[in-house]
C-alpha positions in Angstrom: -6.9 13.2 -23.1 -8.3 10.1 -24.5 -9.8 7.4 -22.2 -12.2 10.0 -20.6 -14.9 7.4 -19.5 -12.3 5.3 -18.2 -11.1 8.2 -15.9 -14.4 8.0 -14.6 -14.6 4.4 -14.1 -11.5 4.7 -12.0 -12.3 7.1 -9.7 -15.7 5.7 -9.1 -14.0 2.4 -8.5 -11.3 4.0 -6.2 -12.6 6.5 -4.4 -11.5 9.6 -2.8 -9.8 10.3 0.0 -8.3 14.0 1.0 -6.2 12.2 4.1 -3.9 9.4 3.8 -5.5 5.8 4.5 -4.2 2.1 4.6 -5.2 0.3 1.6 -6.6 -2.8 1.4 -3.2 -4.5 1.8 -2.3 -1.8 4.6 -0.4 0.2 2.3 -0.7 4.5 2.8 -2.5 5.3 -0.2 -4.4 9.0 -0.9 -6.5 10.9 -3.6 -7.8 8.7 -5.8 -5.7 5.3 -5.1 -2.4 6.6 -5.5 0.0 4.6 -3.5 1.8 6.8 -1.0 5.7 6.3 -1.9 8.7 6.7 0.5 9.8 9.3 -1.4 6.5 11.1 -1.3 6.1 11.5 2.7 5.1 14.6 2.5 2.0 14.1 1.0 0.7 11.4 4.2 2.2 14.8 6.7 0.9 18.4 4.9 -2.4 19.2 4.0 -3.3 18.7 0.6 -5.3 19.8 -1.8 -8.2 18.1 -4.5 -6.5 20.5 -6.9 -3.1 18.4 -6.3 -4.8 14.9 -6.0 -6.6 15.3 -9.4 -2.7 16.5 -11.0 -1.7 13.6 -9.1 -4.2 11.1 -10.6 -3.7 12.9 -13.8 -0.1 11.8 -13.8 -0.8 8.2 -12.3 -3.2 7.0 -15.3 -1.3 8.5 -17.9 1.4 6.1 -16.1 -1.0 3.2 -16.4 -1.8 4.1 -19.9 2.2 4.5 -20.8 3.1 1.3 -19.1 0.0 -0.6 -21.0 1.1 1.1 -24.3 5.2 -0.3 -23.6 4.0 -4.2 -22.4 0.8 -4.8 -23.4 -0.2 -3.0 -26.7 2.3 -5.4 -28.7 -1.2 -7.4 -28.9 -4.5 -6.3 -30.8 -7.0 -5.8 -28.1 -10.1 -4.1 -28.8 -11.1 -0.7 -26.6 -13.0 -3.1 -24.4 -10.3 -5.4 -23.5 -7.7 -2.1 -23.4 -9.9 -0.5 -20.7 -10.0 -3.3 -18.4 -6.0 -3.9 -18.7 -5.7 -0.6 -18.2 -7.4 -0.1 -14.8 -5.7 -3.3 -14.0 -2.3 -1.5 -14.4 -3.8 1.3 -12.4 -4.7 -0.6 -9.6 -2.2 -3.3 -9.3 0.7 -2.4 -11.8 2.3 -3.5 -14.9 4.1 -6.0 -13.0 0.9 -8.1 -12.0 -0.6 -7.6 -14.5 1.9 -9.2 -16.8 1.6 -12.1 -14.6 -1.9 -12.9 -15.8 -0.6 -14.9 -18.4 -3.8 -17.3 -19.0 -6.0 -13.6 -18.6 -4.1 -12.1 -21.3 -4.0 -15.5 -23.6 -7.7 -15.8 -23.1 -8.2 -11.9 -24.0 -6.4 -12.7 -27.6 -8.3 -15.8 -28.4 -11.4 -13.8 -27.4 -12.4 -16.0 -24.9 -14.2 -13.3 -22.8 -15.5 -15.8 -20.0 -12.9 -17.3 -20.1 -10.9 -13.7 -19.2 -13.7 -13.2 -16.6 -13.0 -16.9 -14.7 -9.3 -15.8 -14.3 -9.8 -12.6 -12.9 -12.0 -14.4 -10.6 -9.6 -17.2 -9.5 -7.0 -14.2 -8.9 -5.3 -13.2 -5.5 -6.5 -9.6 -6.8 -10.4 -11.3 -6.9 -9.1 -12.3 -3.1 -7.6 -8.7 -1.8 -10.4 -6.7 -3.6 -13.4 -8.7 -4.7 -16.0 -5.5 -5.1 -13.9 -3.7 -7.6 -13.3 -7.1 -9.6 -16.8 -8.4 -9.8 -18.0 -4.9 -10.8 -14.7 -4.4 -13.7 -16.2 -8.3 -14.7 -19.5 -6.6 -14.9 -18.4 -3.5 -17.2 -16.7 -6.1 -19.0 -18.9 -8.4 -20.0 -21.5 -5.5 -20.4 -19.3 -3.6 -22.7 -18.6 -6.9 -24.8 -22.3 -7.1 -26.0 -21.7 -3.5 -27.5 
């Protein structure tokens, strides 16, 4: 699977957890990040194993990578900027992400500071202000490549 240094990244910046925990918005969330659905009870009531997390995270970022590829790949973003929308996805979904609208403008025009200053001006800066400064970070790091 491509995007192997991103997988990384991910789990670094998420974390793992073998029993079900409140997220930072008090939502059940286990493994690495994945949202606990209602549909997917079990997994917050049976013991479960890292074998089954990892398939799980397997499955979520090839989600995050699928639902970047349908709404956000129309544009030309360089592996950089792909990354960084990417773990976006991951962590907040498509949805959010698509609200960005000055983020994403900015990341077209090239404008990586400019990218940087609306991710910190987000609500997501707000609910999760670790993981952004350090995907700013990687960002900005990886830009000088």
């Amino acid at each position: 699977m491509r995007y192997r240094e991103l997988q990384k990244r991910i789990k670094e910046n998420e974390g793992f957890s073998l029993k079900p925990y409140n997220d930072q918005l008090g939502f059940l969330t286990i493994g690495y990040g994945h949202l606990i659905l209602p549909s997917e009870s079990n997994l917050a009531k049976k013991k479960i194993t890292k074998i089954k997390l990892e398939k799980i995270f397997i499955k979520d970022i090839k989600k995050a990578i699928k639902d970047y590829e349908k709404f956000l790949k129309k544009n030309t973003f360089n592996k950089n900027d792909e990354e960084l929308l990417i773990e976006m996805v991951f962590q907040i979904g498509v949805k959010r992400v698509l609200k960005f609208k000055n983020l994403l403008s900015n990341m077209r025009e090239k404008n990586k500071y400019l990218v940087c200053f609306e991710m910190m001006k987000s609500l997501w800066y707000n609910q999760t202000p670790n993981r952004v400064k350090k995907l700013i970070k990687t960002f900005l790091k990886n830009e000088k490549r």
